[in-house]
C-alpha positions in Angstrom: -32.9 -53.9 58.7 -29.2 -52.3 58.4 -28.5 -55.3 56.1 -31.7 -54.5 53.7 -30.7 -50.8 53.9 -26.8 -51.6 52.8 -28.3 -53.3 50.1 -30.5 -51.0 48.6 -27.8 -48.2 48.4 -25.0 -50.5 47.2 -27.7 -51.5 44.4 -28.3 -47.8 44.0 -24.9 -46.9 43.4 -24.4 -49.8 41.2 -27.3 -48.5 38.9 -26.2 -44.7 39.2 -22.9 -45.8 38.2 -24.2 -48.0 35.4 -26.5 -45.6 34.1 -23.2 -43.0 33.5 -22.5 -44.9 30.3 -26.5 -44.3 28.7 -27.4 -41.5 27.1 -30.7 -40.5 25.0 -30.1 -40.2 21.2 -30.8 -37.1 19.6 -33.0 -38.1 16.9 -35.5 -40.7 19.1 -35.2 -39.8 22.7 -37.2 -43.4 23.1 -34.3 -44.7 22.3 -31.3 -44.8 24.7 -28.0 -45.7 23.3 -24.7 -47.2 25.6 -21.6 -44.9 25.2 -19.1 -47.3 25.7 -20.7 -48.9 22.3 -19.5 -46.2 19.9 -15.8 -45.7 21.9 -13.5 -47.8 20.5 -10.7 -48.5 22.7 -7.3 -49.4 21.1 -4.6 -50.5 22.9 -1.5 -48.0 21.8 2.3 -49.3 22.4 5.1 -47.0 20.8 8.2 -49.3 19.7 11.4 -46.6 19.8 13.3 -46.6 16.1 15.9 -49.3 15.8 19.1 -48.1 13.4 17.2 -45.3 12.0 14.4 -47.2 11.2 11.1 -46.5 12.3 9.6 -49.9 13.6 5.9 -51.1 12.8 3.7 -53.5 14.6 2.7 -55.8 12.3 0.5 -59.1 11.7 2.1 -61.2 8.5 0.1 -64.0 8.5 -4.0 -63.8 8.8 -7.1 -65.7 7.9 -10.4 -64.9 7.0 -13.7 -66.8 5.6 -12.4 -66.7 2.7 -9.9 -69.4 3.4 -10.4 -71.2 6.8 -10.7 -68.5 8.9 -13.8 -67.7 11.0 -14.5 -63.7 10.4 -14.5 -61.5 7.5 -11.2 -59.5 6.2 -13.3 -56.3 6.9 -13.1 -58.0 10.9 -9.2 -58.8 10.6 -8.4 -55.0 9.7 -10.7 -53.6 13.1 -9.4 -56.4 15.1 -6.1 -54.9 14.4 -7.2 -51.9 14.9 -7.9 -52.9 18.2 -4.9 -54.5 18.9 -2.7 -51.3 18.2 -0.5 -52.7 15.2 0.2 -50.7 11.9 0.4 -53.2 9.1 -2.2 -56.1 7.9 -1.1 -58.2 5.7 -3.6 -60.7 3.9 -2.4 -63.7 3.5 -5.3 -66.8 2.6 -4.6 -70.1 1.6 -4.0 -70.5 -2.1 -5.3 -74.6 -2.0 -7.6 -74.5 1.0 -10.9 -72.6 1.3 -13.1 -74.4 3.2 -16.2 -72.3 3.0 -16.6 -71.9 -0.6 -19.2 -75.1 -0.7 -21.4 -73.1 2.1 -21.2 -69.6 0.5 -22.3 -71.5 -2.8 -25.6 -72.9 -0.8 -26.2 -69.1 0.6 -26.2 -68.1 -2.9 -28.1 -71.0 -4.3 -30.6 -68.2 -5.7 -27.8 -66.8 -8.0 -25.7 -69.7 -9.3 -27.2 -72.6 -11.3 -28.3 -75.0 -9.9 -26.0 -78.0 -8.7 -23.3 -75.8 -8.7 -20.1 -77.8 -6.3 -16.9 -76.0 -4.8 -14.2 -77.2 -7.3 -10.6 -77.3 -5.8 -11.5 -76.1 -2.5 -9.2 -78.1 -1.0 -6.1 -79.3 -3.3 -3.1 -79.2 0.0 -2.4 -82.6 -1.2 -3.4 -83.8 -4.7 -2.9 -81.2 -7.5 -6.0 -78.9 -9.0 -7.7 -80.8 -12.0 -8.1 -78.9 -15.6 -10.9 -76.5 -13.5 -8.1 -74.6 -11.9 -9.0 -72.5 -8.9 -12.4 -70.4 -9.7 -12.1 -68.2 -6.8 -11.0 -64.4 -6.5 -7.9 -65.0 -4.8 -7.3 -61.2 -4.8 -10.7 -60.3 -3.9 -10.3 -60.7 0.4 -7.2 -58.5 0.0 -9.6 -55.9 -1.9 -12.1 -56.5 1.1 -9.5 -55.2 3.6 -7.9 -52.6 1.8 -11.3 -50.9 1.3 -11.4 -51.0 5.2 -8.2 -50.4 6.1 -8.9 -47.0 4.2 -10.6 -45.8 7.0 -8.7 -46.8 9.6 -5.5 -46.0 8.3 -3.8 -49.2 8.5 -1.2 -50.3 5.4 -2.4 -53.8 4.2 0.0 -56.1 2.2 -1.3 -58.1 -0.4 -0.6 -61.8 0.3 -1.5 -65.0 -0.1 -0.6 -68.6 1.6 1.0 -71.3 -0.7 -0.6 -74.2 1.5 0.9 -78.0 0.8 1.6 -81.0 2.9 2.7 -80.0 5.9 5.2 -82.6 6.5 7.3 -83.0 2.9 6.6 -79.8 1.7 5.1 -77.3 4.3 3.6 -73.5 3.9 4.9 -70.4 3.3 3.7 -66.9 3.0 4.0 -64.6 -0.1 3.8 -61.2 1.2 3.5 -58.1 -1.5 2.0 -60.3 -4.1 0.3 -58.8 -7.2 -1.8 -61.1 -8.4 -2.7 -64.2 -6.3 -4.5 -65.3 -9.0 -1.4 -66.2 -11.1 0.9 -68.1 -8.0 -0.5 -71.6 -8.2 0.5 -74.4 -10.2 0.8 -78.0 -9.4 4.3 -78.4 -8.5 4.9 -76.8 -5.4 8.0 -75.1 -6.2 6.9 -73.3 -9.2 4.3 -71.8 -7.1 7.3 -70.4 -5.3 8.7 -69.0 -8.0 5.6 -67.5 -9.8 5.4 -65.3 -6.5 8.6 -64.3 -6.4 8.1 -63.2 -10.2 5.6 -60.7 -8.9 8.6 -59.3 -6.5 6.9 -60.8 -3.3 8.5 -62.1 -0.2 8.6 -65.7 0.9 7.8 -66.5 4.3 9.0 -70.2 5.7 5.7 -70.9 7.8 5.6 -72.5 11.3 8.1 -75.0 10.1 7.8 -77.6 12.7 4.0 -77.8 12.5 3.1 -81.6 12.6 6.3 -82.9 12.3 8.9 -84.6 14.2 11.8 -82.4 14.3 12.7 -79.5 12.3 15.2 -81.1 9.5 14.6 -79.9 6.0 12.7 -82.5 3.6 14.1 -82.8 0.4 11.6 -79.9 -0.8 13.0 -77.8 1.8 16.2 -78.4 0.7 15.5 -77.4 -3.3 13.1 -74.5 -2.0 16.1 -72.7 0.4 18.8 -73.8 -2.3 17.1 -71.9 -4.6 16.7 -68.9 -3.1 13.0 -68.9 -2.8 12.6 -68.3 0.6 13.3 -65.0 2.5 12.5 -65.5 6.1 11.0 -68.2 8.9 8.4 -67.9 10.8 9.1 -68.1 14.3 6.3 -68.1 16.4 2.3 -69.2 15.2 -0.2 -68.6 18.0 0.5 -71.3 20.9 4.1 -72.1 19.1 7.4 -71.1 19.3 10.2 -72.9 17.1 13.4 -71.7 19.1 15.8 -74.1 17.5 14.8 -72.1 14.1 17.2 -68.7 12.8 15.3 -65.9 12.0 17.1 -64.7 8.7 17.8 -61.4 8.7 17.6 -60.2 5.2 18.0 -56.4 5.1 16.2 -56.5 1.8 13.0 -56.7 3.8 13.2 -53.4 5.5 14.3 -51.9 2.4 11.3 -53.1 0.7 8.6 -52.1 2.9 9.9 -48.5 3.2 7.8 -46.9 0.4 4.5 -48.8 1.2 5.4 -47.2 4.9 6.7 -43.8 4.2 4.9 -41.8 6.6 4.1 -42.9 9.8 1.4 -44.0 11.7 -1.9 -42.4 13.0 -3.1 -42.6 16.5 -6.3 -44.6 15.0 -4.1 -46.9 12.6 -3.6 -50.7 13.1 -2.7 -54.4 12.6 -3.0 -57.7 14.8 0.0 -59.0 16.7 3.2 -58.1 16.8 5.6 -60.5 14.2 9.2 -60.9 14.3 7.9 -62.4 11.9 5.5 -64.3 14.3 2.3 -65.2 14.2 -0.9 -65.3 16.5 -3.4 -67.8 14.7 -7.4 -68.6 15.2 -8.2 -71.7 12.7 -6.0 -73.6 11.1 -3.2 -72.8 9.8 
């Protein structure tokens, strides 16, 4: 009997406690809504300033649907939000989108029919005379439109994605158009972002390979000056035999896209010295 009794007031109290976090809604009191639903709980960290500069929490290297990612961009920017950083930056894969032949049989109603993905997947045989159809500028759009109203600064980005073993991938961060980087050889693709002012990110460089010495593309891509910083950490990976180049450039460059300083309510994903946390491939 004491037992049965213990029980019935432990389950009590579990309920009373539970039922803390209902509430009736104003316009249908049939309806009762959970508060913890509509409270949003970011997780705030404050990073001191570092030489006079203010320092921002930042995720350099994301993924959505519209490359092989698994959620919308709209989901990136509140999953930063969530995660208490300041910047987004939008970076998809240039020559690998891997839902485009799915989104094409959702719209089936609206395109002709018969209509195929074309260069959906051109990592490691150039794009034919079709060229690359897609928006490449529209998931950036997508975010920014979101990011609005959480008051998070997104980059505008884009992945140049090749084989990862001769030629690897790299991130062009502050693109303006990432419908005019790609072009068959590698290198030029490269360039045409840095002719839009954009920084060149070395991407996990020992991903799938053996060691982390240069290939001969490597070699012609750093000679040239194409490349501005590595990538030292991708989700599960760390590369500690790889230098983190410092180029002072960098800070100078994302000072008027960050001239005033965070909200309590703005965001981004992980933290990146320039490092990455990663959900698909990459």
């Amino acid at each position: 009997m004491k037992k049965l009794l213990f029980f019935c007031a432990a389950l009590t109290a579990t309920f009373t406690a539970t039922g803390q976090h209902y509430y009736t809604d104003s316009a249908n009191p049939d309806i009762t809504r959970h508060s913890l639903r509509i409270v949003p709980q970011r997780v705030e960290f404050v990073l001191p300033e570092v030489g006079g500069y203010t320092v921002y929490k930042a995720d350099l290297h994301t993924h959505s649907i519209y490359s092989d990612g698994d959620c919308t961009p709209e989901f990136r920017v509140r999953e930063a939000w969530y995660d208490g950083l300041d910047v987004l930056a939008i970076t998809e894969h240039v020559e690998y989108r891997r839902h485009e032949g799915k989104m094409l049989n959702f719209l089936k109603g609206y395109v002709p029919e018969g209509t195929e993905p074309v260069n959906y997947n051109i990592i490691a045989k150039p794009a034919d005379e079709q060229g690359i159809r897609s928006d490449l500028n529209f998931p950036v759009k997508l975010a920014q439109e979101t990011a609005a109203k959480y008051g998070i600064t997104i980059i505008p980005g884009a992945e140049i994605t090749r084989e990862p073993v001769a030629y690897g991938h790299y991130n062009a961060l502050f693109t303006t158009d990432n419908n005019a980087i790609y072009a068959a050889d590698a290198l030029q693709s490269l360039r045409n972002a840095k002719a839009q002012g954009a920084l060149v990110m070395h991407n996990h460089p020992g991903w799938r390979r053996k060691s982390l010495e240069h290939p001969e593309f490597e070699v012609a891509a750093y000679g040239e000056g194409l490349i501005d910083g590595i990538e030292i950490m991708n989700g599960g990976e760390f590369y500690p035999n790889t230098r983190l180049l410092y180029v002072p450039t960098y800070a100078v460059r994302c000072a008027p896209q960050l001239s005033s300083p965070p909200t309590p309510t703005s965001t981004t994903r992980r933290p990146k010295p320039i490092a990455h946390r990663d959900t698909a491939a990459t």
